[in-house]
N, C-alpha and C positions, 0 to 999 in steps of 0.2 A: 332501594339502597342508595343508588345514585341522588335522590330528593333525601334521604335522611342527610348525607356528608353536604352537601352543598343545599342547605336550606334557604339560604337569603343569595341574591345575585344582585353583583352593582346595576347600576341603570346606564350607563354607556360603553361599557368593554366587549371586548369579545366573548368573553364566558357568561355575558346576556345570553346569547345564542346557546347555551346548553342544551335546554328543552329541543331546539332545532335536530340534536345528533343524537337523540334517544329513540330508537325503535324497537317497539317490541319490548321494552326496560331491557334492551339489552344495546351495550355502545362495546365498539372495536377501541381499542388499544395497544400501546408500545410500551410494553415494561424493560427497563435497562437497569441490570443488577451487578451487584457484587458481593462477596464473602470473603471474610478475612482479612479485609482490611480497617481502616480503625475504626469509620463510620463516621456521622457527624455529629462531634463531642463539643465541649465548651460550652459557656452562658449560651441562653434563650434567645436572651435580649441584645439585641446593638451596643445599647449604652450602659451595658454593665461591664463594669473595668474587667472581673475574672481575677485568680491568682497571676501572682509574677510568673509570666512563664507558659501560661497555659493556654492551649490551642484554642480556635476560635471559629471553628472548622464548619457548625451550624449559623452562625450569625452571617459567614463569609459568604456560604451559600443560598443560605435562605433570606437574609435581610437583605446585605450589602447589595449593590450595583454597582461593582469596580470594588476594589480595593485598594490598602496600598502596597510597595512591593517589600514591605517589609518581613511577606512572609517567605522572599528567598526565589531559589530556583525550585520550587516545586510547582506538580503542575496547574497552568492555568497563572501565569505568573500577573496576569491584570485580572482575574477574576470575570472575565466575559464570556467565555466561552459559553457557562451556560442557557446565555440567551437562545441556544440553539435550539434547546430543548423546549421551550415556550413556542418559538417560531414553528416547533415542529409541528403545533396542534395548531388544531383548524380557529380553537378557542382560545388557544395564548393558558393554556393550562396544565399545572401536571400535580400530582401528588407526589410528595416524599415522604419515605419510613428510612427510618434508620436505627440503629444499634448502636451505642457507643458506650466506651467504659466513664461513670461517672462517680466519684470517689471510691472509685476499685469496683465498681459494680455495674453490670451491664441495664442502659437503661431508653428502654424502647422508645421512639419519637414516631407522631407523624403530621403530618400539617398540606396544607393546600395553600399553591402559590400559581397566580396569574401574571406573565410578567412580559405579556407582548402586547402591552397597549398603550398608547401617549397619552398626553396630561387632557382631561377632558374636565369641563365644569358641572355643578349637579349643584341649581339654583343657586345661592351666593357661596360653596364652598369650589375650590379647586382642589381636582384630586390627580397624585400622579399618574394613575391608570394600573399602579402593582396594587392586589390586594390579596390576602391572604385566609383562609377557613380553618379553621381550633378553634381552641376552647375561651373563653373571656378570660381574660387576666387583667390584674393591676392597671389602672390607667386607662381602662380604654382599648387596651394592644391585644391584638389577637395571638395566643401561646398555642403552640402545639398541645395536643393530646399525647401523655403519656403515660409509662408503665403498661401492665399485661393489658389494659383496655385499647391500646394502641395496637399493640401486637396484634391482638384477636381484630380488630377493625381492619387492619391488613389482610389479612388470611380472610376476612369475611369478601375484603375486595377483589382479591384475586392476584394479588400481589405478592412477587416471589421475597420470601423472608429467610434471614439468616437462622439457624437454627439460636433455639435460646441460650447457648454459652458460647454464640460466634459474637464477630460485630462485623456490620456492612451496611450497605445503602443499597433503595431496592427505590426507584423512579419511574413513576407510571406517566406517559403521555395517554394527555383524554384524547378520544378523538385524533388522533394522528392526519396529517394532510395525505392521503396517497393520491393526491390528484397524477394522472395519466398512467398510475399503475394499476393494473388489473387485479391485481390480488395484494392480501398483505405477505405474502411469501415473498415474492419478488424485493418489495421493500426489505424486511431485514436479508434477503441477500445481498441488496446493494450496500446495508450497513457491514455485515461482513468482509466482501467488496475492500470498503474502505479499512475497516480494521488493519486487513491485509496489507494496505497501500500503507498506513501510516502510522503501525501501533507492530509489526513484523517484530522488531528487535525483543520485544517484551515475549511474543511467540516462541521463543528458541532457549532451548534447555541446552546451558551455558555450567551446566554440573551439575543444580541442584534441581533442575525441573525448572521449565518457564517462568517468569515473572507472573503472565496471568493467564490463567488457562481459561480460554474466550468458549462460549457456546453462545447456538443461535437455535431458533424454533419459530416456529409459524405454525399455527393452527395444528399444534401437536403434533406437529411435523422437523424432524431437525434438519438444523443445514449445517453445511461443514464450515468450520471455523479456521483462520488463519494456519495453515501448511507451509511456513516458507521455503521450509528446505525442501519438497516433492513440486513445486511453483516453477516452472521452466522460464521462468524471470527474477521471481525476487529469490531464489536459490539462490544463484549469483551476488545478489547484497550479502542476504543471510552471509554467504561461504565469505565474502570479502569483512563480512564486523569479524564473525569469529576468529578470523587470524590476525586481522586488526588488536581485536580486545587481546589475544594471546601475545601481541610483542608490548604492546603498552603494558603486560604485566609483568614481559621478561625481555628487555630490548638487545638481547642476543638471540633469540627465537627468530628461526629460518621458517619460512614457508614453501610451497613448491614453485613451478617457472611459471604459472599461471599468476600468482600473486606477485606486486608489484608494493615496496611502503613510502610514501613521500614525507620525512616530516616538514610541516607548515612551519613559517619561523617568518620571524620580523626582523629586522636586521639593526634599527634603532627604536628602542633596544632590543636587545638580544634578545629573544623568547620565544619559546613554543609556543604556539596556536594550535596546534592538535596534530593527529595523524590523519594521510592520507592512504587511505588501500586500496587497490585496485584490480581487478582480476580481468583477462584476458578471454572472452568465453571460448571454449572449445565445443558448445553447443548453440551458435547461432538456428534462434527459431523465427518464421516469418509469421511473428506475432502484429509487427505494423506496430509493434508499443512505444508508447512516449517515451519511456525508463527505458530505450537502449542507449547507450552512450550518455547517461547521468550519473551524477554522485550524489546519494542519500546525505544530507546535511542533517546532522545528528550533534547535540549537546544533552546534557541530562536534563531530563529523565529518562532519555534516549526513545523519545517519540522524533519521527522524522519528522524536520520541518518542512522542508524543501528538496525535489532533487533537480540540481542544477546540469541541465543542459551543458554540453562538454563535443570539444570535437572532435571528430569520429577517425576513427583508426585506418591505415591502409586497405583499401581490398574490402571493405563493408565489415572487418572482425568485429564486432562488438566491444566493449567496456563497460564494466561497471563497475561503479566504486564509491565507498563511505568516508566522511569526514568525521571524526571524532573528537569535539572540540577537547583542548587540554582542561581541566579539573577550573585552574587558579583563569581559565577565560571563559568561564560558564555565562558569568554577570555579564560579561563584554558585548556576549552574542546576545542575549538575554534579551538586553534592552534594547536591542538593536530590532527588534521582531515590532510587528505593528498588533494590535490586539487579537488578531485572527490567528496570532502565532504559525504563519504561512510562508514565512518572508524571513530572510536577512537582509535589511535594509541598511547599508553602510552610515548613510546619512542622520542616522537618528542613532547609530553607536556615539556614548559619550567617551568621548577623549579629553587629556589635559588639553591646553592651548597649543597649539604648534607641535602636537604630536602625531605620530602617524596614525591613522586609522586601524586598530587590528583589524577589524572586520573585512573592510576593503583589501589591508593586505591580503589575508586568507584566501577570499575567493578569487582576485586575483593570482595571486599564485597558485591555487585549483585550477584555473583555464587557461593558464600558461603551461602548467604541467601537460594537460593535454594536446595543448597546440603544440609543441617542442617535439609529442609522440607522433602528432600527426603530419602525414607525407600528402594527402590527399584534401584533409579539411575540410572534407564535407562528407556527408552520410549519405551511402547509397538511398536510390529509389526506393517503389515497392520492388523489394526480394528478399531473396532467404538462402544462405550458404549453410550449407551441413556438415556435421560432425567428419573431422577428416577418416576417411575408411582407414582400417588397417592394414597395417602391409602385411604381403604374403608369402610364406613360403613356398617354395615349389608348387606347381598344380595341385594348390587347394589344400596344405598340409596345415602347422600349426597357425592360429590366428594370434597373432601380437597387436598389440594398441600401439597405435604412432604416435601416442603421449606418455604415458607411464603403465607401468604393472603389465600383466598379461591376461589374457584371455577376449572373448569379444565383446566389443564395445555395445552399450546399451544408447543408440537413440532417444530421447525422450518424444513420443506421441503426442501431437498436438491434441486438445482436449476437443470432444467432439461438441459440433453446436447443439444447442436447445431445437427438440424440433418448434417447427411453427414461427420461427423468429423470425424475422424481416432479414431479407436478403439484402447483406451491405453493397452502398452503393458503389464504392471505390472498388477496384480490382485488386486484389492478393493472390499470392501463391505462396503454400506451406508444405512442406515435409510433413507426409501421414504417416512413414514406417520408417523403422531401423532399415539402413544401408546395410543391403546383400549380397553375399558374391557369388558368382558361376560360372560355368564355363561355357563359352560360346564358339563356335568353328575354332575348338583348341587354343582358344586364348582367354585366359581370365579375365571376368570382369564384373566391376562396381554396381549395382541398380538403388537408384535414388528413386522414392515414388511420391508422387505431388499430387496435391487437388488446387484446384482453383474458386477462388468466391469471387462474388461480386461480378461489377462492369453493369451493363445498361443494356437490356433485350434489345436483340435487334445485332448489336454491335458484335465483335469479336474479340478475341484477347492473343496477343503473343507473346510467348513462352519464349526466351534463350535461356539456355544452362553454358555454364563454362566450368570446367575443372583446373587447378592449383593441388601443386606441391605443399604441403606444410613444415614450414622448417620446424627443428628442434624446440624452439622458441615460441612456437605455435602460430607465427604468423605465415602468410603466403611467401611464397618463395618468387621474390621479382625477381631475378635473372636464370635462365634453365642453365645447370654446370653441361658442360661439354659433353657430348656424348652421352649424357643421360636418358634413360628411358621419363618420356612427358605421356599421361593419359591424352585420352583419344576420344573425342565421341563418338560411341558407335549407334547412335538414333535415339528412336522414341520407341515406345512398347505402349500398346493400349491395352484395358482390360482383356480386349480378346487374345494377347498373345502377339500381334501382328506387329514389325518392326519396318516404323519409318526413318529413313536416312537423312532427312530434312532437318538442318539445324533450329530453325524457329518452330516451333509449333503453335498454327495457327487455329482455333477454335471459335467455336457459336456461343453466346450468350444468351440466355443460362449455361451453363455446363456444370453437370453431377458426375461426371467422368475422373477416373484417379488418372495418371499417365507419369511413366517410367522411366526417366533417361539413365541411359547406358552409357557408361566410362571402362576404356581400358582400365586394369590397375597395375601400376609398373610393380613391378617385383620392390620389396625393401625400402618401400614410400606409402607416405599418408597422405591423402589427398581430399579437398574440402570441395564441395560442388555449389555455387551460386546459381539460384536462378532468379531470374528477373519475369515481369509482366507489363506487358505495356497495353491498354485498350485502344484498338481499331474504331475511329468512330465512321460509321457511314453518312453519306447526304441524304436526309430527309428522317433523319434518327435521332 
């Protein structure tokens, strides 16, 4: 099959090396699909004008390298991104099928394009190193295969196809690079992975159901697709867009004490730049993640670009929070982006003469917002503060949440590792269980339970916990009021039960051991437990 579609091979590209990744007539691949969306419609050809009006959606993607940005804020606004997809094969190759509607009727594409290779020579001609496999057409030019013979040629390759009254685009990577990954599973988890990191917004059913409902699979095997809101990270953005998106559509719309809204504004002249929202987490996890204390920079088509680093809040609390650029400053940010679309790069936003930078203003005032919150201005070490316990009534009576509503507070579980994974080398400590309460020699008390990763055999690691008031407001309570009942450490608890009174808790590396710290819990207070880990190194280690 593979020698029928690819009959002739140039003489100096990478997709010479074909024959090289054929074993057995059978070759691994990465197919990336979609359904429902318009597919790639428009002339064949580059250089055909088309109707007044009419998309151009196959030439952009399959001829063009770069575009111009006239085709707006949608996405891919320089039209590069898809070199990604070339780069991803070992051969600089991939096939597309597509579906689109062409004068009112759905009409099948597919074609072969090579497009990760430089200009090379082949005897007196020069060639740019893109070449493409269809059918001969007019000219010389190589045209897609189309109608049902296209379709069936898909489904004969193995290629996921839109049903015949859908339209989409269904892109096969030959040959896929998985260099240092041991399986193709691993690989589209990591594509998943990133979905998560940078396509989340499109994730979240905002009324009508998701923007795209993602799946992933490996060797007939599925893997789970983007969950923001179950995500004990990007829940926190997630929960900050949607009360974002909800005042941008009714700018009287309150949120709760957790949410925070900044509007962005330039001052000459006057104008919105977007909204800022930020939520306060009441579940710090010792995830060790980059995204604690960032703000998702979001313009449409509300893929994240960037999350900008932001400084951190009193006491290690957490923040996170979305910018939403305003509608009339889409173009502003737009061009401000470098073709990677990674970046807001101030310098390259176009301004009149002498006017002020939106751009710059924006993210400035983003990290001035922060710094204004911030008492301390720097982010805790490695550690991890817990959800503040709830207070209690009498000897163990009704349980109330020290944030809002009633009943008992749900910890969220750190997710367990992969066995067999390489043991990180940094030292961490995370909360493994919901915060419990009991009673000890007749006095109530809090149990926080920890594991530890990482550190360097040989060495040890040291554990302090410290416990905090949480005010109304959900931050720590820097001054204790007068006569107040303050928690208490009352030690360590190891699996077996056994209680140490030693504030540090020192241990051996490795360690697969959970361990317990124990807090008074004052009556009619919520109270947050931080712990920290610092690695012991020895001489000769």
């Amino acid at each position: 099959m593979t020698h029928e579609v690819f009959a002739q091979l140039p003489p100096h590209c990478k997709s010479s090396d074909l024959n090289k990744h054929i074993f057995d007539h059978r070759m691994r691949v990465l197919v990336i699909s979609d359904t429902g969306t318009r597919g790639l419609g428009g002339p064949i050809r580059a250089d055909v004008s088309g109707k007044s009006g009419e998309r151009r959606d196959f030439v952009d993607f399959v001829r063009n390298l770069g575009r111009s940005t006239a085709k707006g804020l949608e996405g891919g606004t320089y039209g590069l991104g898809k070199g990604v997809l070339y780069r991803a094969s070992q051969i600089g190759l991939c096939l597309i099928y597509s579906q689109a509607r062409d004068h009112g009727l759905i009409e099948p594409r597919i074609i072969g394009v090579s497009g990760g290779d430089g200009d090379y020579d082949d005897g007196d001609s020069r060639y740019t190193g893109r070449n493409w496999w269809g059918v001969p057409g007019t000219g010389g030019i190589v045209d897609p295969l189309t109608g049902s013979a296209a379709r069936e040629l898909a489904v004969r390759l193995g290629m996921r196809v839109p049903s015949e009254d859908d339209t989409g685009t269904s892109i096969m990577v030959v040959a896929p690079d998985f260099a240092g990954v041991t399986n193709g599973r691993e690989r589209v988890a990591a594509i998943a992975d990133a979905a998560m990191k940078w396509a989340w917004p499109h994730a979240i059913d905002t009324g009508s159901g998701p923007n795209i409902q993602f799946g992933f699979s490996a060797d007939s095997l599925s893997i789970p697709g983007p969950q923001p809101l179950n995500h004990p990270v990007y829940r926190e953005f997630a929960t900050a867009y949607i009360e974002g998106r909800k005042r941008i559509m009714d700018p009287n719309y309150e949120s709760d004490w957790q949410t925070t809204y900044t509007p962005i504004r330039s001052k000459r002249p006057n104008r919105g730049l977007g909204l800022l929202t930020h939520r306060v987490s009441q579940n710090p996890v010792a995830t060790g993640s980059e995204l604690e204390n960032a703000v998702a920079l979001l313009r449409d088509p509300r893929m994240v670009v960037k999350y900008l680093p932001v400084s951190a809040q009193p006491n290690g609390v957490p923040v996170f929070g979305v910018f939403i650029s305003a509608p009339e400053m889409n173009e502003a940010f737009a061009k401000s982006e470098p073709v990677t679309h990674d970046d807001w790069v101030y310098q390259q936003a176009v301004a009149a003469k002498n006017s002020p930078n939106p751009v710059r203003i924006a993210l400035d005032r983003i990290r001035e917002t922060f710094r204004e919150l911030s008492i301390q201005g720097a982010k805790a070490g490695n550690g991890v503060a817990s959800r503040g316990a709830s207070r209690v009534a009498a000897a163990l009576g009704g349980l109330l949440s020290g944030f809002s509503g009633t009943g008992a507070e749900n910890q969220p579980l750190a997710e367990p590792s992969n066995p067999g994974t390489k043991r990180p080398r940094k030292a961490a400590v995370r909360q493994v269980a919901q915060a419990s309460l009991d009673l000890q020699d007749g006095e109530v008390v809090a149990k926080y339970r920890f594991a530890l990763t990482g550190g360097r055999p040989g060495n040890s690691l040291a554990v302090r916990v410290v416990a905090r008031v949480v005010t109304e407001s959900g931050g720590n309570e820097a001054a204790s009021p007068m006569n107040a009942e303050l928690p208490r450490f009352a030690g360590w608890m190891s699996g077996t039960g056994s209680l140490s009174s030693q504030e540090v808790l020192t241990v051996p590396v490795p360690c697969d051991d959970e361990f317990t710290a124990v807090f008074t819990q004052p009556a009619d207070a919520a109270i947050r437990v931080t712990a920290t880990v610092e690695e012991l190194e020895f001489a000769g280690n």
